[in-house]
MDAnalysis code that builds the backbone (N, CA, C; Angstrom):
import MDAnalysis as mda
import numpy as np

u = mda.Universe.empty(258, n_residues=86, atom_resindex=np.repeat(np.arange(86), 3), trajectory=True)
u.add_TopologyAttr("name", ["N", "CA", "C"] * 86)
u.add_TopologyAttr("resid", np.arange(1, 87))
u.add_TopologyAttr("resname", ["UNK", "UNK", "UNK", "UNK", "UNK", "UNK", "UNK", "UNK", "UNK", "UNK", "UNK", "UNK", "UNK", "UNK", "UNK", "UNK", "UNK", "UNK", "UNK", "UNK", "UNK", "UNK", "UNK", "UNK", "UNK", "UNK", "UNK", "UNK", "UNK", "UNK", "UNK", "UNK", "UNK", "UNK", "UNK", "UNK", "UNK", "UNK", "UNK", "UNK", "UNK", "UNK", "UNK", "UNK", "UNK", "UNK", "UNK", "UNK", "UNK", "UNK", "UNK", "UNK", "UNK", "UNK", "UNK", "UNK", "UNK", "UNK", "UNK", "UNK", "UNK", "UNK", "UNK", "UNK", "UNK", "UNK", "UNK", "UNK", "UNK", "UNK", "UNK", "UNK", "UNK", "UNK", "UNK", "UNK", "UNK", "UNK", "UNK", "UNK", "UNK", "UNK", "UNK", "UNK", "UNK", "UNK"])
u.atoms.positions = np.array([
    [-3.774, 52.677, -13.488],
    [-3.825, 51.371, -12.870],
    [-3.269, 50.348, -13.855],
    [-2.758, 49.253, -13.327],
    [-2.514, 48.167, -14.503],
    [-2.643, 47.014, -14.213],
    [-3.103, 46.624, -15.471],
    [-3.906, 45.824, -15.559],
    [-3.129, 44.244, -16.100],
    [-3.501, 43.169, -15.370],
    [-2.842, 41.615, -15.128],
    [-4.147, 40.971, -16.129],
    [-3.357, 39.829, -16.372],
    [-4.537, 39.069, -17.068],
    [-3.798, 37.553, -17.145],
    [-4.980, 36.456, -16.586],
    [-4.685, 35.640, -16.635],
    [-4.853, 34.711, -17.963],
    [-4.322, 33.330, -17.777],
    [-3.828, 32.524, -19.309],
    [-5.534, 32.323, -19.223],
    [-6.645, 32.059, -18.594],
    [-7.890, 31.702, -19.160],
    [-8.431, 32.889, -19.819],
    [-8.007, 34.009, -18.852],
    [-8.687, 35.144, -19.699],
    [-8.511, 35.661, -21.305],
    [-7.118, 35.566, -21.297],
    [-6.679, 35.463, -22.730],
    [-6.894, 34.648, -23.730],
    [-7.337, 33.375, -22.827],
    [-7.695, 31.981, -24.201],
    [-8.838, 32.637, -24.660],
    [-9.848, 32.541, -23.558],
    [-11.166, 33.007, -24.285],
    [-11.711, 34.418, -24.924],
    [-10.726, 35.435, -24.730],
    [-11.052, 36.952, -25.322],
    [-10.335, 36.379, -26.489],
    [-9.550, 35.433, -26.873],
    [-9.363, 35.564, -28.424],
    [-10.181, 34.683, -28.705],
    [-11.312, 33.744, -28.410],
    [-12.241, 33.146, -29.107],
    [-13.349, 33.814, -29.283],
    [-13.506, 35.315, -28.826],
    [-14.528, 36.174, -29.142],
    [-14.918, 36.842, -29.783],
    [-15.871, 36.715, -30.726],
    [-15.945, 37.310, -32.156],
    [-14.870, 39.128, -32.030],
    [-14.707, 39.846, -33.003],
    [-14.059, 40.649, -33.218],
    [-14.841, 41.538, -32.325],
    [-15.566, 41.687, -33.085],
    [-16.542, 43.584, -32.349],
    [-16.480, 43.474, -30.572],
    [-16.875, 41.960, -30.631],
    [-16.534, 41.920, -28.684],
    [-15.443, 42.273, -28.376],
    [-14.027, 41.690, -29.523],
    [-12.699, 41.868, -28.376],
    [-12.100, 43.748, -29.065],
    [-13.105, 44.240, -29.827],
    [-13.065, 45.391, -29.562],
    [-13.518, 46.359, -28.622],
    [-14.420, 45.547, -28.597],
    [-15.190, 46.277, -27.607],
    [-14.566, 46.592, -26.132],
    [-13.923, 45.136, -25.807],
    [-13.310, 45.418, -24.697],
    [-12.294, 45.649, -24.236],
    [-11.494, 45.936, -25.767],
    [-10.268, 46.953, -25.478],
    [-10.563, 48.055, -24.960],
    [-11.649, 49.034, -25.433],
    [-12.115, 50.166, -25.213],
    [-12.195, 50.197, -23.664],
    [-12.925, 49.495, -23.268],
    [-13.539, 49.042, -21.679],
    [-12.124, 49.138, -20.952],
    [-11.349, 47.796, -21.473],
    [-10.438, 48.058, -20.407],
    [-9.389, 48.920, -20.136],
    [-9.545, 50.041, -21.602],
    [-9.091, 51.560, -21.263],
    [-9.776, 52.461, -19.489],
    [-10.851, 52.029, -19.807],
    [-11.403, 52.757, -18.794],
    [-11.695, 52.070, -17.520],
    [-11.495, 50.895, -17.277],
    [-11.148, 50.119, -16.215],
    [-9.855, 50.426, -15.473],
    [-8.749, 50.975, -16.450],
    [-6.988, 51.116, -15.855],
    [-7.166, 52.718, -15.284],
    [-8.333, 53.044, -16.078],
    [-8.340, 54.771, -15.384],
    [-9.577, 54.832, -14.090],
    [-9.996, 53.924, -14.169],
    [-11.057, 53.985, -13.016],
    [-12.274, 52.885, -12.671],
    [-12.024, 51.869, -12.041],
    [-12.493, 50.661, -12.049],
    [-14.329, 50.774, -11.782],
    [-14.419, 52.109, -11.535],
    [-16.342, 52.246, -10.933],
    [-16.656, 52.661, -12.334],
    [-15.854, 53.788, -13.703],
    [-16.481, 54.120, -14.457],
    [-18.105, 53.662, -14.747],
    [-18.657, 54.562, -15.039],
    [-20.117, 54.633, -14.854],
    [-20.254, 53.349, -16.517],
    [-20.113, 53.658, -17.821],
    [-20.030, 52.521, -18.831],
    [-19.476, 51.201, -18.352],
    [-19.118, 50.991, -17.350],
    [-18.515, 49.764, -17.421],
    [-19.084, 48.516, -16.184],
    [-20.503, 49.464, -15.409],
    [-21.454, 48.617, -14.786],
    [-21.098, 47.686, -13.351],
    [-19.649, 47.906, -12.917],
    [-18.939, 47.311, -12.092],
    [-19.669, 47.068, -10.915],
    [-20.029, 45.605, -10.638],
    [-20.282, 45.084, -9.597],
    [-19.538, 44.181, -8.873],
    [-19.318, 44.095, -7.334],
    [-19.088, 43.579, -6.575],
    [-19.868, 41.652, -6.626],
    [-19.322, 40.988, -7.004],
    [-19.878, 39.596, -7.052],
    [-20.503, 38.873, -5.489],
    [-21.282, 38.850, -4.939],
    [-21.681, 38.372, -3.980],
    [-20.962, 37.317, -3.370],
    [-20.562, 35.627, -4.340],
    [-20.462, 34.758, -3.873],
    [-18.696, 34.929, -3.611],
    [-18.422, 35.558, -4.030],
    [-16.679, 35.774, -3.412],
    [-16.334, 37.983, -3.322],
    [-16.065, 37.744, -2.028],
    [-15.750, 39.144, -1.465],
    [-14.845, 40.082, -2.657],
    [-14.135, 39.278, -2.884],
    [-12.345, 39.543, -3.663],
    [-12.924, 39.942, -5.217],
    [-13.817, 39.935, -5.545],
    [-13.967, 39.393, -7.026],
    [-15.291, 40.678, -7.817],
    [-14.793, 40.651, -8.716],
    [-15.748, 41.677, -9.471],
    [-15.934, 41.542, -11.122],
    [-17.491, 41.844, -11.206],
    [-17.442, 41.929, -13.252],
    [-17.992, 43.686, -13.389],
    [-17.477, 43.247, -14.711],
    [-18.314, 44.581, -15.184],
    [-18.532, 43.907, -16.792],
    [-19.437, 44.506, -17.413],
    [-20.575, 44.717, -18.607],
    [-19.844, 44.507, -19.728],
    [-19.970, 43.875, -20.900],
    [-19.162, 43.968, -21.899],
    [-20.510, 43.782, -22.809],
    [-21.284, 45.140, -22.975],
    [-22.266, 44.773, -23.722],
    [-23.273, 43.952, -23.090],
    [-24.298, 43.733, -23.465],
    [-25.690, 42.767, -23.098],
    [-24.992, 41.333, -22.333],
    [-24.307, 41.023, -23.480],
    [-23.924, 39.244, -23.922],
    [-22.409, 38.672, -23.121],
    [-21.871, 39.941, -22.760],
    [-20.456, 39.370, -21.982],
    [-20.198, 39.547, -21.174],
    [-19.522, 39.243, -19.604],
    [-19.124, 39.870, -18.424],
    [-17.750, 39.420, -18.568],
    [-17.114, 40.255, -17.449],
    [-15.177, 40.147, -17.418],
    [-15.597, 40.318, -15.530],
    [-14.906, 39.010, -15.490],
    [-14.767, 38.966, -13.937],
    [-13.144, 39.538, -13.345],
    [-13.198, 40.316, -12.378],
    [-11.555, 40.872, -11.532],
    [-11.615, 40.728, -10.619],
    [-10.171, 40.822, -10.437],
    [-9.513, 41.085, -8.952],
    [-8.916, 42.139, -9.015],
    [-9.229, 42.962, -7.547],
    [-7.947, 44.122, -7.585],
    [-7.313, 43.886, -6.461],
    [-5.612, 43.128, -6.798],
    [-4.940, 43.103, -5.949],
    [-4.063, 43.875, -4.872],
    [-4.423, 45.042, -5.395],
    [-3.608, 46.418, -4.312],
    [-4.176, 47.570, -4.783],
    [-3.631, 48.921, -5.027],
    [-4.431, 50.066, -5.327],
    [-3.730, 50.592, -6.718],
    [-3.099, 50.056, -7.114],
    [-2.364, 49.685, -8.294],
    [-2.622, 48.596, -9.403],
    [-2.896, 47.659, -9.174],
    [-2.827, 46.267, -9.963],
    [-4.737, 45.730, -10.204],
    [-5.117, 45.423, -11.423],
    [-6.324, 45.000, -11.451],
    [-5.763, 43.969, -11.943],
    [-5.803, 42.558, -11.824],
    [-5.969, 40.792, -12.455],
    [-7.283, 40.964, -13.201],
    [-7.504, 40.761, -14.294],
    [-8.723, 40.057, -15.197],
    [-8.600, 38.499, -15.474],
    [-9.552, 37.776, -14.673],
    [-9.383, 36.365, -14.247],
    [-10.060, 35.798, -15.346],
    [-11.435, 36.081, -16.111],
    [-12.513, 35.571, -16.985],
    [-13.077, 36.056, -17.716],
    [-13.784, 36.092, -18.620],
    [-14.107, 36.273, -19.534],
    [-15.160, 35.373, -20.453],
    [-16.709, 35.609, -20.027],
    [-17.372, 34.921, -21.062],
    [-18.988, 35.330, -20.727],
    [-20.094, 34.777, -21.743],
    [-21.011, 34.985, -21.530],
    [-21.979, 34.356, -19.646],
    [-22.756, 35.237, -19.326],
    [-23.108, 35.667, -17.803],
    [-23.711, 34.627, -17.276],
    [-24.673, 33.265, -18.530],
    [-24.735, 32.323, -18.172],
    [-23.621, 30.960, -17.664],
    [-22.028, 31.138, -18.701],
    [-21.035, 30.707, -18.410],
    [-20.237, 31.069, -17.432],
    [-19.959, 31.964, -16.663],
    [-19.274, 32.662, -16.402],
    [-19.565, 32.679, -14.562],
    [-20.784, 33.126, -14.308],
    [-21.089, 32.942, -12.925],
    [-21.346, 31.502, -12.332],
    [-20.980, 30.354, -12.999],
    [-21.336, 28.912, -12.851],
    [-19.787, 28.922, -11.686],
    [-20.249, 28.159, -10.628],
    [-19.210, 27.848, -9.608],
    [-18.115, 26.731, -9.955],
])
């Protein structure tokens, strides 16, 4: 699968301490091979149909889109109190 990423997502994964934006290199290895992987906690977001996070550790979520059966967008990126705010 491959994987899109937008200009917010990128601002804020480089303001994230190191071990996080290691961390979620790893992750989004296994997001391009399979977006349900069991480590990566993937839920369906309630307040928009289109839209999904998965787990980055305790402290971080990464919100997506999957635009076809090919293409995942990674729209966000930040802690779960920031992040689910409308």
């Amino acid at each position: 699968m491959r994987l899109t990423y937008s200009k917010v997502f990128l601002k804020r994964l480089s303001k994230l301490p190191v071990s996080v934006q290691e961390k979620t290199d790893g992750l989004l290895l296994l997001l391009s091979v399979d977006i349900r992987h069991p480590l990566l906690h993937t839920k369906r977001l309630r307040t928009m149909d289109d839209l999904y996070s998965f787990r980055i550790g305790r402290d971080y979520r990464c919100i997506f889109r999957i635009l076809d059966t090919e293409t995942v967008h990674l729209v966000d990126i930040a802690h779960p109190k920031d992040i689910y705010r409308g």
